[in-house]
Phi, psi and omega in degrees: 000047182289145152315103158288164167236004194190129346282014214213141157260029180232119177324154152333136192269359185271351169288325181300157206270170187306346167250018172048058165259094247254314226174143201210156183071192202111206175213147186253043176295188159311310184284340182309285184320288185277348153313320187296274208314330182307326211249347164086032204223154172193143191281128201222135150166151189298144178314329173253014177280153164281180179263170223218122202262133178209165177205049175342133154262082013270185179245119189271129168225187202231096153285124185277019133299349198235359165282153183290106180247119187278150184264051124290320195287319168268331138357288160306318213300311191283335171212049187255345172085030183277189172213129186267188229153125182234166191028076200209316154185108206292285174344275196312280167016273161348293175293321181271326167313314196275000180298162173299140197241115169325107167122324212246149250224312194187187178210153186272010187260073177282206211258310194277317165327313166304299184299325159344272192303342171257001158287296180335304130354273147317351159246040188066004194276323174221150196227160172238159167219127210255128180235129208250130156266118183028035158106012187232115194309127193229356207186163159157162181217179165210159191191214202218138161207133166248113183065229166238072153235140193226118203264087190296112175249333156193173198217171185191132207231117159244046173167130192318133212043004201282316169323310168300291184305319144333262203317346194264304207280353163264014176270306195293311161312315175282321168310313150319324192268000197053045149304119197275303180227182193220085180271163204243339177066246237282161165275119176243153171284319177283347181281323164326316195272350171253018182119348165308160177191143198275164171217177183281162179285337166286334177278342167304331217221336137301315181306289190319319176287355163282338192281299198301306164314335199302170175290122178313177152294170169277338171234110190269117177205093160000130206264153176266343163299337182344333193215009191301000000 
């Protein structure tokens, strides 16, 4: 799994091992990243782990046109009292995604992970979307988007549904901006129930080079009608 400089600083996606593992080591600066993310390739490992490059065969995404939105769900949305927020705070986001979790041992959102992503971030590059309850950050996801994809890396629910309700107004957004997909990488049962659905990796990875180009918005910013 050796490490390139050309045209990729990543092998061929057809080198990854059956459990879509690509490549190991690097740096998680900014060019790192979205090359990686450019390339359908993204960094996963463990706190004691090196760092560790993966590209799954198949790949679960979301076009977000195709998320399930339930009229329990849009209910909350219109009179459950979340109140949404983007960017506002990428870091905390972040930071509470990576909190210890029921069930879960540790997290792979280390320190050098953080920082990756808020350069990314400060550079417009990734983004959060926050869902606030009575002034307390209560939900919320972050990810990375290029051009029109939006590569979704983790998500956190510290009040019923606040999570979701994040995730319905950036499907509802993105779907305005013409966004094709929302990848999801790996398969969960809960991203299944809201409209993920897995596909191959070669179909994965024709969209994306349909995709990445395209003009980004001009502002990432939410329409306040989403739901009107």
């Amino acid at each position: 799994m050796p490490l390139t400089q050309s045209p990729s600083r990543f092998p061929p996606l057809h080198q990854a091992l059956p459990d879509g593992l690509l490549a190991m080591g690097g740096e998680l600066t900014a060019p790192w990243l979205l090359d990686a993310y450019r390339h359908g390739i993204f960094p996963w490992f463990g706190e004691e782990d090196p760092i560790l490059w993966w590209s799954p065969d198949p790949r679960m995404v979301l076009p977000p046109h195709h998320f399930k939105l339930s009229k329990s769900l849009l209910r909350v949305i219109r009179n459950g009292g979340f109140e949404v927020r983007v960017d506002t705070a990428f870091e905390r986001v972040m930071r509470t995604c990576a909190a210890p979790r029921a069930g879960q041992d540790g997290t792979w959102i280390s320190e050098d992970i953080i920082a990756g992503y808020v350069s990314l971030h400060q550079a417009g590059r990734a983004h959060s979307v926050e869902s606030w309850f009575e002034g307390e950050l209560v939900g919320g996801l972050y990810g990375v988007s290029i051009g029109r994809i939006f590569y979704g890396e983790s998500m956190f629910s510290r009040r019923s549904n606040a999570s979701k309700v994040a995730l319905a107004h950036l499907c509802r957004q993105l779907t305005r901006w013409q966004f094709g997909l929302i990848d999801c990488q790996m398969n969960t049962g809960h991203l299944a129930s809201l409209g993920a659905a897995e596909i191959p990796r070669t179909q994965f990875v024709q969209q994306l080079q349909n995709l990445i180009d395209c003009p980004p918005p001009a502002v990432w910013q939410f329409d306040p009608d989403l739901f009107a």
